[in-house]
N, C-alpha and C positions, 0 to 999 in steps of 0.2 A: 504494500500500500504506500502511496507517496506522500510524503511528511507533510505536503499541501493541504493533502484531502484528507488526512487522520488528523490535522490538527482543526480542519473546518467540521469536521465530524463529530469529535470530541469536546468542541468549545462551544457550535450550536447546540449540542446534548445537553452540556450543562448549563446552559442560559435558556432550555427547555423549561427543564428542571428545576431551574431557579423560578421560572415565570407561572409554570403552569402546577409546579408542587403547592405555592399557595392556593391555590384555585380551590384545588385537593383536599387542603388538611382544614380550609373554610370551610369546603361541604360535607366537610366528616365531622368536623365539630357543630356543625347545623343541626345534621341527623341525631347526632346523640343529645345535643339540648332539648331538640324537640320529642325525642326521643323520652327524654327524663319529664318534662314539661307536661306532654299529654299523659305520659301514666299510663300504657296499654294492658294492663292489668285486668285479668275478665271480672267482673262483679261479681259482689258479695253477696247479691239478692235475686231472686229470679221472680218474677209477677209471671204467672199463667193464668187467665181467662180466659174462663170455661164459660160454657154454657149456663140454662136454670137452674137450680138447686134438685135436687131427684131425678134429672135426666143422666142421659146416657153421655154426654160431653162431664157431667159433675165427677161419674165416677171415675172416667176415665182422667181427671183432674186429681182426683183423689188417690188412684193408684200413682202417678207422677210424683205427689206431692210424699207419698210413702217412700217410693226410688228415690227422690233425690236427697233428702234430708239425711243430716250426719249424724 
């Protein structure tokens, strides 16, 4: 390779580097603020509505409500 073209090689590289690394480590510390910020954590509570009271949607409410409880 000719010391021309390795040095225009390796000096664009790293003025790449320099220019476009920030870009980079802006968008990754965006992602994790936002990240931290919204909280994607699934909820602590679950609302299911059902149907009337003694229909066939209640107890099928009713069985759920047995599954999922701790």
């Amino acid at each position: 390779m000719n010391k021309n073209v390795r040095f225009f090689f390796f000096s664009s590289l790293w003025e790449w580097l320099l220019s476009f690394g920030s870009f980079v480590s802006l968008g990754v510390a965006l992602m994790v603020g936002a990240y931290h910020w919204l909280d994607p954590n699934p909820p602590k509570q679950v609302v299911l509505a059902t149907g009337l009271e003694q229909s066939a949607y209640d107890a099928m409410g009713q069985h759920y409500a047995k599954a999922l409880s701790v």
